[in-house]
C-alpha positions as CSV (number, residue, x, y, z in Angstrom):
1,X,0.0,0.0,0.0
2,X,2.5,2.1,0.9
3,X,4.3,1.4,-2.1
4,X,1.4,2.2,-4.0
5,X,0.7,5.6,-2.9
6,X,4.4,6.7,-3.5
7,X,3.8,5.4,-6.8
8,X,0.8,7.4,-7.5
9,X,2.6,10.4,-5.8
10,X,5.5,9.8,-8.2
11,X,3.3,9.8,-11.1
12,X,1.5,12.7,-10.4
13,X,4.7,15.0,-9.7
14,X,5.5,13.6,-13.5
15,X,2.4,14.1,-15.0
16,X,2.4,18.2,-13.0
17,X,5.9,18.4,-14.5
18,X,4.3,17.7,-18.2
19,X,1.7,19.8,-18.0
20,X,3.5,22.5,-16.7
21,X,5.9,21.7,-19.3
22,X,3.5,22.2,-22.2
23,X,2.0,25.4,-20.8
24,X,4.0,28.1,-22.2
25,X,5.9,30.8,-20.3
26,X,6.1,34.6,-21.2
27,X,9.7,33.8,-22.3
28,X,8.5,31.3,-24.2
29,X,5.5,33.2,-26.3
30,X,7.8,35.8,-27.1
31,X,10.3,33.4,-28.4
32,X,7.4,32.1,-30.2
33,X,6.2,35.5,-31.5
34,X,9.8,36.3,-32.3
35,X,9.9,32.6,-34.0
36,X,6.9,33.7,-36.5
37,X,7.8,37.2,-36.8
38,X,10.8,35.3,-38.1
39,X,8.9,33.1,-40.0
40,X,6.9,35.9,-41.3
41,X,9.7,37.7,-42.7
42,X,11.6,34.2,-43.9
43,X,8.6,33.7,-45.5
44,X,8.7,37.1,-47.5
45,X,11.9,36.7,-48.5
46,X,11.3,33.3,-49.9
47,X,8.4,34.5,-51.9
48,X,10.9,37.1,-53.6
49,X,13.2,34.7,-54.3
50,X,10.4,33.2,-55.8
51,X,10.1,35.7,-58.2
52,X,13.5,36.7,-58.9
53,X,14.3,32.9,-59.5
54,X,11.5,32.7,-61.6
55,X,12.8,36.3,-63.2
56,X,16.6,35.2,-63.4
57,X,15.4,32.1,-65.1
58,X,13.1,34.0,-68.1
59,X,16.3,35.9,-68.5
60,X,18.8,33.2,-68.6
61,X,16.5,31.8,-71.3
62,X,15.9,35.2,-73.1
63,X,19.9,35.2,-73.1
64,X,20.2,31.8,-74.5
65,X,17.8,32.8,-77.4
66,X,19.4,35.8,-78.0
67,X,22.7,34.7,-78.2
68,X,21.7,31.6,-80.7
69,X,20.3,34.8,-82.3
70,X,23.5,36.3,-82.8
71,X,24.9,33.2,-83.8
72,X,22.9,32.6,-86.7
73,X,23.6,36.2,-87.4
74,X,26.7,35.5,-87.7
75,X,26.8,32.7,-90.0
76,X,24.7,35.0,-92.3
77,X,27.2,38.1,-92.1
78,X,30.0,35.5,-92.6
79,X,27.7,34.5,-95.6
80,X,26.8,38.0,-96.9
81,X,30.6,38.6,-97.0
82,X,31.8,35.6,-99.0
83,X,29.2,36.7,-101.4
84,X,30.2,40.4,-101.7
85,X,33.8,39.1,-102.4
86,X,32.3,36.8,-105.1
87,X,31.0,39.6,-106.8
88,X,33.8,41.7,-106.4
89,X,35.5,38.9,-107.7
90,X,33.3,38.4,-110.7
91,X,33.4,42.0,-111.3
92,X,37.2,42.3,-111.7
93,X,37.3,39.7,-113.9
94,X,34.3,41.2,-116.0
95,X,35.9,44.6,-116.1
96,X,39.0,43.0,-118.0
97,X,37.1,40.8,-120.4
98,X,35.2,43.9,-121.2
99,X,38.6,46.0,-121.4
100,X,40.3,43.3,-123.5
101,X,37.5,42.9,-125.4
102,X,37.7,46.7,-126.2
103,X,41.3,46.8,-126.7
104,X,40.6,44.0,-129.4
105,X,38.5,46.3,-131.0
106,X,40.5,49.2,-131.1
107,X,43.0,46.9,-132.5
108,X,40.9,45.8,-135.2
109,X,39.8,49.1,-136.4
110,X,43.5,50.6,-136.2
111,X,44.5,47.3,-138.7
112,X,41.4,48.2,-141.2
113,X,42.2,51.8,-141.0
114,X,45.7,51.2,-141.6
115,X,45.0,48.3,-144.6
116,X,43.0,51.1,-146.0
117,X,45.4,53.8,-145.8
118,X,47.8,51.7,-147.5
């Protein structure tokens, strides 16, 4: 008997010490409120990372498109330039077939005149 009622005594001191254990102090709430406050402001920040994640990624894609972009770009100015050179190319060479041509010409009338002089 005796035995028993130190056991109940023990096990209420426990079950005093738990509840007072789960009932907050004034330390505690504001630890609490400083916890959420915390929380709160975590929170914010998270929600702009959000949206400068979500911003850094729309521009790390824009930069990706823009620089295939350029790329192609480029290939085409690379393109246009082998062309132009073509032409100047083309040019030249028309420029001396029309001059030797012309020279030809010359040539052939200074021979008639001269045969007919003669």
């Amino acid at each position: 008997m005796k035995n028993q009622g130190l056991t109940l005594c023990i096990i209420t001191l426990l079950t005093m010490n738990f509840c007072v254990g789960l009932i907050p102090s004034h330390a505690q709430n504001q630890k609490i409120s400083l916890e959420r406050a915390q929380l709160i402001e975590l929170t914010k920040k998270a929600e702009k990372a959000a949206l400068y994640e979500s911003e850094n990624t729309s521009l790390i894609v824009q930069n990706y498109n823009l620089k295939a972009s350029e790329t192609n770009l480029q290939k085409e100015l690379e393109a246009a330039r082998n062309d132009a050179e073509t032409f100047r190319k083309q040019r030249n060479q028309n420029r001396w077939a029309l001059a030797g041509l012309l020279i030809a010409i010359a040539t052939s009338i200074g021979f008639k005149i001269k045969k007919h002089i003669r």
